[in-house]
VOPA-437125 format. One record per residue: residue in one letter; residue number from 1; x, y, z of N, C-alpha, C in turn; chain. Coordinates in nm, 3 decimals, padded with zeros to 5 digits. Layout:
REC_a_NUM_X_Y_Z_X_Y_Z_X_Y_Z_A
...
% end
This chain:
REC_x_1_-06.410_-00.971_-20.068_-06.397_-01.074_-20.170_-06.527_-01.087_-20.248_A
REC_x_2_-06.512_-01.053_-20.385_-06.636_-01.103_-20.469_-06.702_-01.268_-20.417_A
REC_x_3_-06.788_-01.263_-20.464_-06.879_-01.394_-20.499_-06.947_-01.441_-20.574_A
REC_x_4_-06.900_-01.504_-20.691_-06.921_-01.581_-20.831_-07.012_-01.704_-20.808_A
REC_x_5_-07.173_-01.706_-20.828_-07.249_-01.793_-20.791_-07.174_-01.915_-20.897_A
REC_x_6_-07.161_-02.039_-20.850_-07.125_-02.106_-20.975_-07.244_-02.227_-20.963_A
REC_x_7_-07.339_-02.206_-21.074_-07.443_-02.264_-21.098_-07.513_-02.205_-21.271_A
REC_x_8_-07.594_-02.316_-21.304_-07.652_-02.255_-21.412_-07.810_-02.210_-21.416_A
REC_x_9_-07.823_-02.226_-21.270_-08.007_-02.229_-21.248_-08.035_-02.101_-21.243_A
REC_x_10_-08.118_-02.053_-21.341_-08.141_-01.910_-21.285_-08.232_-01.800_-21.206_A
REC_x_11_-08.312_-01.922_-21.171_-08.369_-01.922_-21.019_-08.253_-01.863_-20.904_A
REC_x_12_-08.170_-01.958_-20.924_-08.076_-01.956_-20.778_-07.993_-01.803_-20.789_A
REC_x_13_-07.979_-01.761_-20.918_-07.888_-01.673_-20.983_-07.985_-01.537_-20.897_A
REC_x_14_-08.071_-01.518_-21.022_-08.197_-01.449_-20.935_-08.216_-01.403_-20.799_A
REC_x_15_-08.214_-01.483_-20.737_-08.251_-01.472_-20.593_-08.134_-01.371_-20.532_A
REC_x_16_-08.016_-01.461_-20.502_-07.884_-01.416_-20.484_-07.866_-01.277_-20.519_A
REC_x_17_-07.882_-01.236_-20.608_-07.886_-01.136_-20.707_-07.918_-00.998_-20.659_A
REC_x_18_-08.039_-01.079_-20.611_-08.147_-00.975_-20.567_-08.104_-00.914_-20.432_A
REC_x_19_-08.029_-01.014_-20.368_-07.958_-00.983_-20.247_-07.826_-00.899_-20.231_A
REC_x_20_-07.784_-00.910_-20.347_-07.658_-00.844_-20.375_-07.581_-00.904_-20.317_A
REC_x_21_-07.574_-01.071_-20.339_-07.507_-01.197_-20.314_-07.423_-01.246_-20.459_A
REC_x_22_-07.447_-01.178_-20.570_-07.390_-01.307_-20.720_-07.287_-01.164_-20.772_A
REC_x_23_-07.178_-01.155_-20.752_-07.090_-01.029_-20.824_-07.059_-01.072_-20.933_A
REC_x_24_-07.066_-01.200_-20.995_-07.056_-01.290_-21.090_-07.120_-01.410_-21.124_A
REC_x_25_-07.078_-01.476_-21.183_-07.184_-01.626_-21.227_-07.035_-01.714_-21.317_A
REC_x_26_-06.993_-01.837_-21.276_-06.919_-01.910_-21.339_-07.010_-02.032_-21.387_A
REC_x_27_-07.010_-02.097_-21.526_-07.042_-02.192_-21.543_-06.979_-02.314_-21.634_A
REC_x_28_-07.003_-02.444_-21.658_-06.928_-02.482_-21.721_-07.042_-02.606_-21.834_A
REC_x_29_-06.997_-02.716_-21.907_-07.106_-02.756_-21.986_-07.141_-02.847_-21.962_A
REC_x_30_-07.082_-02.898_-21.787_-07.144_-03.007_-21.727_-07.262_-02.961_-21.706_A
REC_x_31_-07.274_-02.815_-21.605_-07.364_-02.766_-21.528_-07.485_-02.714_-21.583_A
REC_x_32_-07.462_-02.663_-21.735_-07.536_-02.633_-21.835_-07.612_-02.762_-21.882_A
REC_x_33_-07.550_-02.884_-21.926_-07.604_-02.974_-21.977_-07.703_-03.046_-21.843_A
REC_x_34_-07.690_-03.024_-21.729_-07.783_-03.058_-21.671_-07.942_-03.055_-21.650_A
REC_x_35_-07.908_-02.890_-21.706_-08.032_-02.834_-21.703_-08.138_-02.809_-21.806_A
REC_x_36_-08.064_-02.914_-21.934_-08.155_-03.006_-22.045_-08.174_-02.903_-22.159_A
REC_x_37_-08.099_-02.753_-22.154_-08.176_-02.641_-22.223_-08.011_-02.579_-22.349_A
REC_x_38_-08.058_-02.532_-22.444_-07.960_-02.502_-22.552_-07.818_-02.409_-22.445_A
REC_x_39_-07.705_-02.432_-22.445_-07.587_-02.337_-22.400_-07.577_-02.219_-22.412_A
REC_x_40_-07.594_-02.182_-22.538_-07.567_-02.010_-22.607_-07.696_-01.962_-22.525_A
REC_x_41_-07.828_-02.022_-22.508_-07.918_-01.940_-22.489_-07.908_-01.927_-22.315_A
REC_x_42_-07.880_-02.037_-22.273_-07.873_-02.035_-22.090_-07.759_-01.824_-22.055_A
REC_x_43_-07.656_-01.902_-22.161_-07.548_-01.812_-22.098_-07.615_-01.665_-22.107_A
REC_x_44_-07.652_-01.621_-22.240_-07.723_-01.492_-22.269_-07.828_-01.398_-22.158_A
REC_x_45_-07.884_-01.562_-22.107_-08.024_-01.548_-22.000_-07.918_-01.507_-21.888_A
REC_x_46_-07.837_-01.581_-21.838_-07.780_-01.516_-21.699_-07.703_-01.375_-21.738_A
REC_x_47_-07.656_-01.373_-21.835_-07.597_-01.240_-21.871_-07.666_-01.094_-21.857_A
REC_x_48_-07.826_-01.167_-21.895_-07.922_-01.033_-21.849_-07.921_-01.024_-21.740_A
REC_x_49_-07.918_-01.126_-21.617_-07.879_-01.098_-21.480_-07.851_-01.020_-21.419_A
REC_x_50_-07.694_-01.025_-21.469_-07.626_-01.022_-21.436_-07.525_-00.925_-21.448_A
REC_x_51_-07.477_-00.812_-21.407_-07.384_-00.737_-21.498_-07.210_-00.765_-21.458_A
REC_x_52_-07.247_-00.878_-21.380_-07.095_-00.913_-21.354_-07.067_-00.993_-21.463_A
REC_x_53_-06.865_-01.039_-21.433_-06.835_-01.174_-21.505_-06.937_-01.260_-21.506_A
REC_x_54_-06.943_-01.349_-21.665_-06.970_-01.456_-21.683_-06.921_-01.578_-21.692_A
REC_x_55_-06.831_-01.640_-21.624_-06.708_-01.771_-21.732_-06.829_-01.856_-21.823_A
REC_x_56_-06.781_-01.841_-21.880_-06.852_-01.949_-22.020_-06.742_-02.080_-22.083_A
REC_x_57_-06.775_-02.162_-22.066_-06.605_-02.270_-22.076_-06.602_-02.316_-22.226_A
REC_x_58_-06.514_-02.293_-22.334_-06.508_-02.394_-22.410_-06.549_-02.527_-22.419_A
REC_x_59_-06.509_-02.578_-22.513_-06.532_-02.715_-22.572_-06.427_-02.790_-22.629_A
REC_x_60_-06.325_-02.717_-22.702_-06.217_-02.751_-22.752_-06.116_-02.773_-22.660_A
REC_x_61_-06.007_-02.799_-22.725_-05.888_-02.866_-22.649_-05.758_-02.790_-22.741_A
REC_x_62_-05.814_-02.738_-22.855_-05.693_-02.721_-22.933_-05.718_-02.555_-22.919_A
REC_x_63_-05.613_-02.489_-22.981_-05.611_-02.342_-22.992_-05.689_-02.301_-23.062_A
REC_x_64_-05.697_-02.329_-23.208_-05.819_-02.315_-23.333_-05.916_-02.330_-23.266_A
REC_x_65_-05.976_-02.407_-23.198_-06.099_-02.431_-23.127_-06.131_-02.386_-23.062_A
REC_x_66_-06.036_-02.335_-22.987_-06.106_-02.270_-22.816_-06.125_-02.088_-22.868_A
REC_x_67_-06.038_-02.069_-22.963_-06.070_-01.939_-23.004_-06.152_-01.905_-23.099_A
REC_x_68_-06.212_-01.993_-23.161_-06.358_-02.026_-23.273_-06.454_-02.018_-23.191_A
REC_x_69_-06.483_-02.080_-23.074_-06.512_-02.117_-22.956_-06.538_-01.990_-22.884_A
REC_x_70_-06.471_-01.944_-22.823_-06.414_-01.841_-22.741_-06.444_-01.739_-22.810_A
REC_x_71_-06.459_-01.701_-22.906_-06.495_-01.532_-23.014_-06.649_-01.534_-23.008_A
REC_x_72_-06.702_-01.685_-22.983_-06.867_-01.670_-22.980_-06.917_-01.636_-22.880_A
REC_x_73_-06.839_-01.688_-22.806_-06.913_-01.716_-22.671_-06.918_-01.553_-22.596_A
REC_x_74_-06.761_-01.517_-22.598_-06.722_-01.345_-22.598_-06.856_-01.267_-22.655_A
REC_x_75_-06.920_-01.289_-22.794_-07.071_-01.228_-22.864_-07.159_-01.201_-22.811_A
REC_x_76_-07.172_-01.272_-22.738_-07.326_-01.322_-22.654_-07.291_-01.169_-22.551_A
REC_x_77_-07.240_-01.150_-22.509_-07.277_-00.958_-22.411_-07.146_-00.969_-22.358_A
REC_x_78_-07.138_-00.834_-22.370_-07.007_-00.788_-22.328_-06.948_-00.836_-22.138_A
REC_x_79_-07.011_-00.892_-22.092_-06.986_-00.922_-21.942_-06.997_-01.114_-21.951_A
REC_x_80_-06.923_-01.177_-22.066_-06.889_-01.303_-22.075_-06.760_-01.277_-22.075_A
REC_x_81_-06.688_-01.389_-21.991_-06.545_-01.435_-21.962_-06.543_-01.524_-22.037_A
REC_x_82_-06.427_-01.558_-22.128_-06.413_-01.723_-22.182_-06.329_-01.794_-22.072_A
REC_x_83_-06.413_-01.915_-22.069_-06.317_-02.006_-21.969_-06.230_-02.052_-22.030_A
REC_x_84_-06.137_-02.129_-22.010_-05.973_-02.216_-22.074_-05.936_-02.307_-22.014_A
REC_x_85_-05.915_-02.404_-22.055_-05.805_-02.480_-21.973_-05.660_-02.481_-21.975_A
REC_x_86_-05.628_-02.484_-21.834_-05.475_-02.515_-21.779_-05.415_-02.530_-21.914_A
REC_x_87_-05.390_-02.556_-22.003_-05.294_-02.631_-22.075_-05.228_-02.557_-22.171_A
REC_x_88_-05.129_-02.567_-22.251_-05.071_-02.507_-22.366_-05.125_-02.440_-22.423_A
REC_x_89_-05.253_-02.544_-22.520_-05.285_-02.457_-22.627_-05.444_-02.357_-22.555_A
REC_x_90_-05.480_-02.380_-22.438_-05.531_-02.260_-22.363_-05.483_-02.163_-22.344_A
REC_x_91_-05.348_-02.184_-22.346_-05.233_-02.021_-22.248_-05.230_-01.989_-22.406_A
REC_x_92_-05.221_-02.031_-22.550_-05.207_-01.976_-22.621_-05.319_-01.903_-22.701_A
REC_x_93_-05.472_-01.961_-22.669_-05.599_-01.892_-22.683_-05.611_-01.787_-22.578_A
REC_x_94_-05.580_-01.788_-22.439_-05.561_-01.698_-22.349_-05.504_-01.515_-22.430_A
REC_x_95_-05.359_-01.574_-22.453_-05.284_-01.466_-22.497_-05.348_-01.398_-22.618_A
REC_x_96_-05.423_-01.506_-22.721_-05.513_-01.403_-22.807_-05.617_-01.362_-22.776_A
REC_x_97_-05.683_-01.363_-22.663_-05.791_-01.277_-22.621_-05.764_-01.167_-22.553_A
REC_x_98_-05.643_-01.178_-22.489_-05.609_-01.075_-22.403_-05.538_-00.968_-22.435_A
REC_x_99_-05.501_-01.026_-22.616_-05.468_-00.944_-22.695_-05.600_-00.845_-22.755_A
REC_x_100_-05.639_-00.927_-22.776_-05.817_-00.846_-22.851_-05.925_-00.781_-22.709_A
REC_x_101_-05.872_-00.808_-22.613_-05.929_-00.715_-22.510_-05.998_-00.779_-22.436_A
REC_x_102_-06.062_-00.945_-22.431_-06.159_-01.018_-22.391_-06.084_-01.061_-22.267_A
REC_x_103_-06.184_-01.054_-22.216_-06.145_-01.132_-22.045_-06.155_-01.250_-22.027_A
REC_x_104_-06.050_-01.367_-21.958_-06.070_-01.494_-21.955_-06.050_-01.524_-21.796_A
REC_x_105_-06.077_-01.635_-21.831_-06.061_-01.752_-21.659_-06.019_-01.885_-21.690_A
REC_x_106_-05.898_-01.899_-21.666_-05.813_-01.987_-21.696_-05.859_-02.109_-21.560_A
REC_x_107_-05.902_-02.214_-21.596_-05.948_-02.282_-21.493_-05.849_-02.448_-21.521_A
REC_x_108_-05.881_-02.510_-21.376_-05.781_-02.670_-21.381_-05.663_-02.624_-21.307_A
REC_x_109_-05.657_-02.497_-21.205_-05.467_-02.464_-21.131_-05.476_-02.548_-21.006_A
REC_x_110_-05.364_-02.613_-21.025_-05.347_-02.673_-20.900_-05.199_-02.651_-20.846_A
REC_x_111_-05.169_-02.573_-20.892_-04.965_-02.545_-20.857_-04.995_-02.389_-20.887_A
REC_x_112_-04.875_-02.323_-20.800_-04.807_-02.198_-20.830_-04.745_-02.155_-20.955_A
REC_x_113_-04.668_-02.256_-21.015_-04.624_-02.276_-21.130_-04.728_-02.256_-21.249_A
REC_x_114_-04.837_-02.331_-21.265_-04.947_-02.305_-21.328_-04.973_-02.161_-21.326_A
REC_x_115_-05.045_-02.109_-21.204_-05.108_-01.970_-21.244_-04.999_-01.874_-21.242_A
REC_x_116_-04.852_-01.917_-21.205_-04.769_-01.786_-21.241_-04.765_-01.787_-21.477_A
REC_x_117_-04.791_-01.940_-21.471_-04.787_-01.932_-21.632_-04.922_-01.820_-21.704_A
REC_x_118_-05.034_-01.882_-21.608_-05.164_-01.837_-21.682_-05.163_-01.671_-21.697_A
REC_x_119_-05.082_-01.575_-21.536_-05.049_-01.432_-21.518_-04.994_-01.420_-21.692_A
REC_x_120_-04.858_-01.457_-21.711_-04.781_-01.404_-21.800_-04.836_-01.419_-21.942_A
REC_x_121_-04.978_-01.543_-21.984_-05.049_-01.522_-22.056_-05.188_-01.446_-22.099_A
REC_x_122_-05.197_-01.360_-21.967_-05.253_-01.281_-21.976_-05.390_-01.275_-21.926_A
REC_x_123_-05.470_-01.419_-21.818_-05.542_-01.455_-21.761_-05.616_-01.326_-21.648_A
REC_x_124_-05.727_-01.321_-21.709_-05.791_-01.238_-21.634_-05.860_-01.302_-21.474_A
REC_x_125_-05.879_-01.423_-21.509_-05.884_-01.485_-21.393_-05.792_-01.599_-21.368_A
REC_x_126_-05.779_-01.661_-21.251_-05.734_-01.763_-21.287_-05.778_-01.848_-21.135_A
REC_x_127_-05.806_-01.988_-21.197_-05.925_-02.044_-21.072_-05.851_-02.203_-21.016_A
REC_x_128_-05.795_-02.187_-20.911_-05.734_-02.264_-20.840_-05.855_-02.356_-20.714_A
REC_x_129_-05.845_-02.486_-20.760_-05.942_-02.575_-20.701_-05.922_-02.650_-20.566_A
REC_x_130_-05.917_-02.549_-20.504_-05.879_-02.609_-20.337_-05.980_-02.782_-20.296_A
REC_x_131_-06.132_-02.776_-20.335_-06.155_-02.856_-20.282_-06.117_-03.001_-20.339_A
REC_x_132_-06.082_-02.989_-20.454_-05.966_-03.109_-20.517_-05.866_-03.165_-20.445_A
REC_x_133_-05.810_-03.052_-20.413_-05.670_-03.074_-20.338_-05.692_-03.122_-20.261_A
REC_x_134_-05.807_-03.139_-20.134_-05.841_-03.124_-20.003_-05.856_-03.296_-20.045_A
REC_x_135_-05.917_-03.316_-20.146_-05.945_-03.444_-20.163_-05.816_-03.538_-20.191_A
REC_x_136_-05.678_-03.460_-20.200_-05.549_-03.559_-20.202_-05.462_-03.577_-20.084_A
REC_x_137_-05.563_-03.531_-19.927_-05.495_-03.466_-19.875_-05.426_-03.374_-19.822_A
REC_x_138_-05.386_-03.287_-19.937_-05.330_-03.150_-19.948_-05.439_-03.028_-19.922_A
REC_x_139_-05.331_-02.943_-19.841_-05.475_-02.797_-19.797_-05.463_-02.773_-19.867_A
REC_x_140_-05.568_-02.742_-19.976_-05.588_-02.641_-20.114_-05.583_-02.508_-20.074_A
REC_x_141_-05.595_-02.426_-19.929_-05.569_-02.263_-19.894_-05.415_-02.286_-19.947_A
REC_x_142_-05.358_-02.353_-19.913_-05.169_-02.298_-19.907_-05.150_-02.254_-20.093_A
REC_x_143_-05.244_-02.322_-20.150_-05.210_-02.315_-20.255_-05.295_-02.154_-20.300_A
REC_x_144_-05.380_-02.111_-20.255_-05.432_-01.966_-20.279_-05.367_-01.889_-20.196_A
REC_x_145_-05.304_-01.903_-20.072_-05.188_-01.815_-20.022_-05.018_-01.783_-20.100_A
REC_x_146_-04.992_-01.899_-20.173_-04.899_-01.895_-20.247_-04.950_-01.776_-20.366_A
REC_x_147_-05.017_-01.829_-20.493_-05.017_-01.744_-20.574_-05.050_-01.632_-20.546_A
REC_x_148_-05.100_-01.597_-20.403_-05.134_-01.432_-20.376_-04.986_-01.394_-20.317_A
REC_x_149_-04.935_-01.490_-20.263_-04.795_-01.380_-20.249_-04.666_-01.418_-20.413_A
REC_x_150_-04.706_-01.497_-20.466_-04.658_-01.475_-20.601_-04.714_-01.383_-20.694_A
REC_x_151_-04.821_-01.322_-20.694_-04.885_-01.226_-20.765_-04.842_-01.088_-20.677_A
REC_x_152_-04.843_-01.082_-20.579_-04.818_-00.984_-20.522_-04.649_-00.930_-20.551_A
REC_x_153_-04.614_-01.005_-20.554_-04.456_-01.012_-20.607_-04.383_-00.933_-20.717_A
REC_x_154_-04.484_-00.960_-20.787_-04.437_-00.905_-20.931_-04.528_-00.822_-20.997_A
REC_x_155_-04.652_-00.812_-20.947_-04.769_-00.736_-20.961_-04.844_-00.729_-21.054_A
REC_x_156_-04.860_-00.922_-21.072_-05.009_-00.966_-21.182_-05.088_-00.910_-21.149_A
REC_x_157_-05.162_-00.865_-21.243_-05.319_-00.772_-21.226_-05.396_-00.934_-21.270_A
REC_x_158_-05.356_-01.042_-21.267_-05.487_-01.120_-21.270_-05.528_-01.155_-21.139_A
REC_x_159_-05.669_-01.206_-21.155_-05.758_-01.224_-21.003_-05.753_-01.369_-21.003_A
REC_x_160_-05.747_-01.401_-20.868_-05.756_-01.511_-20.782_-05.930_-01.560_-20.756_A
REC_x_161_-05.974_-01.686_-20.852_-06.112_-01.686_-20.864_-06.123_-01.838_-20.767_A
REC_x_162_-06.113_-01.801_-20.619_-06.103_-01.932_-20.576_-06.207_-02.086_-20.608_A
REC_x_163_-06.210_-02.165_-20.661_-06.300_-02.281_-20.722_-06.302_-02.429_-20.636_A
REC_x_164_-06.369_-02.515_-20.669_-06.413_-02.587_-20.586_-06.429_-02.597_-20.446_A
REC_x_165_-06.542_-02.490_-20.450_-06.548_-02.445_-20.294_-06.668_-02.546_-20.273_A
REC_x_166_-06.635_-02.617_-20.138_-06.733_-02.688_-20.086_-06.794_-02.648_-19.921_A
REC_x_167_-06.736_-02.568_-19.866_-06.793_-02.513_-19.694_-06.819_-02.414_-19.683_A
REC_x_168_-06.852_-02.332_-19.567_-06.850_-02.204_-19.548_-06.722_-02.171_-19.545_A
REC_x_169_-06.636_-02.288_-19.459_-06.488_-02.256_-19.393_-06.397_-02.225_-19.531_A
REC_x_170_-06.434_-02.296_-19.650_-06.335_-02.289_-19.772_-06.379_-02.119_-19.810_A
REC_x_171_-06.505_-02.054_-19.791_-06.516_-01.922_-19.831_-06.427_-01.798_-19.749_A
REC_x_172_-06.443_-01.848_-19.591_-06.398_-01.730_-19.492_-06.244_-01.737_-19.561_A
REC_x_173_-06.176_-01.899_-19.511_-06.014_-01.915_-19.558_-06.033_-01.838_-19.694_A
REC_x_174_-06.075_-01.809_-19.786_-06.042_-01.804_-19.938_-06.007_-01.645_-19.885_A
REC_x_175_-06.123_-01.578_-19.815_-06.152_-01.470_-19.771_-05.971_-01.451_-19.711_A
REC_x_176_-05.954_-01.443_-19.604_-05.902_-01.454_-19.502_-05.759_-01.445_-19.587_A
REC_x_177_-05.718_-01.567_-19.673_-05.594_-01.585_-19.747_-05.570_-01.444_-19.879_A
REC_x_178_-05.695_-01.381_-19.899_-05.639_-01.301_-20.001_-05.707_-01.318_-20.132_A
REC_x_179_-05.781_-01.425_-20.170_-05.845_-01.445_-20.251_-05.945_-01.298_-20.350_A
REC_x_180_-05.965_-01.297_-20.438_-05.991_-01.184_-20.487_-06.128_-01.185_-20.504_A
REC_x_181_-06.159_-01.349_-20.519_-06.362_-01.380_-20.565_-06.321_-01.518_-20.559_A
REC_x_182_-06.421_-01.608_-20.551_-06.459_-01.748_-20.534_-06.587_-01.761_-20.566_A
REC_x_183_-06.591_-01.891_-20.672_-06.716_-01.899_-20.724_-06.753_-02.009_-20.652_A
REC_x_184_-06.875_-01.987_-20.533_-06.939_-02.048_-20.490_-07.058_-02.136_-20.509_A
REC_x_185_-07.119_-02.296_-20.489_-07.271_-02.337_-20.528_-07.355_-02.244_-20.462_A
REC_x_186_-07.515_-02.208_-20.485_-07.564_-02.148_-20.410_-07.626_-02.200_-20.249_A
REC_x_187_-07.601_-02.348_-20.245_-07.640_-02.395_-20.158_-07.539_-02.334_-20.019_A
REC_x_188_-07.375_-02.348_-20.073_-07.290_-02.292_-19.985_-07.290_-02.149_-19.964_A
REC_x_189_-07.341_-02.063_-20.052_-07.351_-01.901_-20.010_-07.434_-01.904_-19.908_A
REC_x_190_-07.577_-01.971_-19.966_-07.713_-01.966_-19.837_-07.632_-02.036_-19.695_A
REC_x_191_-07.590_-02.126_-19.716_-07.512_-02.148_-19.581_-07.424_-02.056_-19.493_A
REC_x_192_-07.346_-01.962_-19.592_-07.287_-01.869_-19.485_-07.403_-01.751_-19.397_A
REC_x_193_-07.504_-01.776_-19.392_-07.583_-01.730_-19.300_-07.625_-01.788_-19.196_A
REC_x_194_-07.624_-01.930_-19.186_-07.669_-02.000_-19.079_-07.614_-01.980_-18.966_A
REC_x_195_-07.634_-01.989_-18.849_-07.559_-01.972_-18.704_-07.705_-02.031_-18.634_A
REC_x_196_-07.672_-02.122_-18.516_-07.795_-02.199_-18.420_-07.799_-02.056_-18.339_A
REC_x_197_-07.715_-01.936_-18.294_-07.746_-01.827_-18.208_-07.808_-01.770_-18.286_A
REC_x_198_-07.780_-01.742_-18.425_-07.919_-01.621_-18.489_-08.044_-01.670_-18.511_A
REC_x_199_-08.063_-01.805_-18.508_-08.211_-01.823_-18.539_-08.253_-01.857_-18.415_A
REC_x_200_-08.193_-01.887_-18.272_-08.245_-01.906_-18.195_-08.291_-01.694_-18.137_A
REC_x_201_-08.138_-01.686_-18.143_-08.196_-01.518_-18.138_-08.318_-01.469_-18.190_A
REC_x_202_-08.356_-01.490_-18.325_-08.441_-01.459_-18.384_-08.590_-01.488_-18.289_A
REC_x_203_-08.588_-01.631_-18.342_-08.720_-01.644_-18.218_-08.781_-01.614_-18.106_A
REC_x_204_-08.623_-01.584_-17.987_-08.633_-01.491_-17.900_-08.715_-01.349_-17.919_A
REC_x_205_-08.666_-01.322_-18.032_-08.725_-01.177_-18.075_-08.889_-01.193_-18.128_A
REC_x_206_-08.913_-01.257_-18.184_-09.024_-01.246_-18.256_-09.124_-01.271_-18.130_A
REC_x_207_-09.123_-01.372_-18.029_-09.169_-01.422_-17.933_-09.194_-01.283_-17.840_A
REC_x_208_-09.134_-01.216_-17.846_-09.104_-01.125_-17.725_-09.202_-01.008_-17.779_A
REC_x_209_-09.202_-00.995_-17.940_-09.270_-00.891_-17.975_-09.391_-00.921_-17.952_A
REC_x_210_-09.421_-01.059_-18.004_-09.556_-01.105_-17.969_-09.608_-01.099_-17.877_A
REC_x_211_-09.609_-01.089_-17.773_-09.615_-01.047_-17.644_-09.633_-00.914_-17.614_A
REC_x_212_-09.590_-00.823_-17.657_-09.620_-00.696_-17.654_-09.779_-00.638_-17.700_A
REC_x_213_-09.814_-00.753_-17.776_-09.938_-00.671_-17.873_-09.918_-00.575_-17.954_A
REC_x_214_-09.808_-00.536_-18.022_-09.816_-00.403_-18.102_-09.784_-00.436_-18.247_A
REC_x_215_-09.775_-00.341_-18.331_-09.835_-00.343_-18.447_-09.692_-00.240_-18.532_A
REC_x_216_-09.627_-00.234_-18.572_-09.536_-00.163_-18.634_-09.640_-00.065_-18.752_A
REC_x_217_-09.721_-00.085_-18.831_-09.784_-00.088_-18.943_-09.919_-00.032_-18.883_A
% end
């Protein structure tokens, strides 16, 4: 399963990166506006990053807009995704990008129904928000196990970009269910390394070498 850092810091991007931890970068203009600095120029900067997907999210709400919108944002380097929203006149900016060749990520799925719509409009991604769900109650996995056996079905070539990931456990399940990539915070990637046996292991080790007196170098 890919892993889509979803952050706009590019510190965190960086790092990850370097690890061959970020197969992507999702962002949106909350996450951008946080970080006090112009949009067009943030996105460009991770794009040098980066040679994976970018989601870059609109602004608009209407079709005219999101594809005025969406043709710029596409400019900025060939490895930008336009983001979309769930809605009508998204599935209908969707279908004209996917007509002109541009890759999107249809984001806001919370039903089967939804991303079987976003497939037939031509959604290159499409990003179903488990930890939402989790918050109504509802397991948000059943809902990324569904559209993978509804995609599997009929044989959408769009990807399953699992979103609002908040644990390690929401990455393995995303993993585990079929998921294709999940755009993770970087705080939760660095977390899937932790274990109290490897760092206690660790110390074991280092302790033991120390003791030896020797010198690798």
């Amino acid at each position: 399963m890919k892993l889509f850092v979803y952050t706009a810091e590019l510190d965190d991007i960086q790092e990850l990166a370097e690890a061959g931890l970020a197969d992507g970068v999702t962002t949106n203009p909350s996450l951008i506006a946080k970080s006090g600095r112009d949009f067009i120029e943030v996105i460009s900067e991770i794009c040098a990053i980066t040679a994976g997907p970018v989601s870059a999210e609109v602004a608009a709400t209407d079709t005219a807009g999101m594809i005025s919108e969406g043709t710029k944002l596409a400019a900025i380097a060939d490895n930008v995704v336009v983001k979309l929203p769930l809605i009508m006149d998204g599935l209908k900016a969707c279908r004209h990008f996917a007509d002109a060749g541009i890759e999107t990520n249809v984001t806001l799925c919370f039903t089967p129904n939804q991303a079987l719509l976003a497939a037939k409009a031509g959604a290159t991604f499409i990003s179903p928000f488990v930890g939402r769900l989790d918050d109504l109650n509802t397991d948000g996995m059943d809902l990324i196990r569904d559209i993978r056996r509804l995609y599997d079905n009929y044989g959408f070539g769009t990807q399953i970009l699992t979103a609002s990931v908040r644990s390690s456990n929401h990455v393995s399940q995303a993993a585990l269910a079929g998921s294709d990539a999940a755009t993770v915070p970087p705080s939760v990637i660095r977390g899937l390394l932790k274990h109290p046996l490897t760092t206690s292991g660790l110390q074991q080790f280092e302790a033991d070498w120390a003791a030896t007196g020797q010198s690798i170098l």
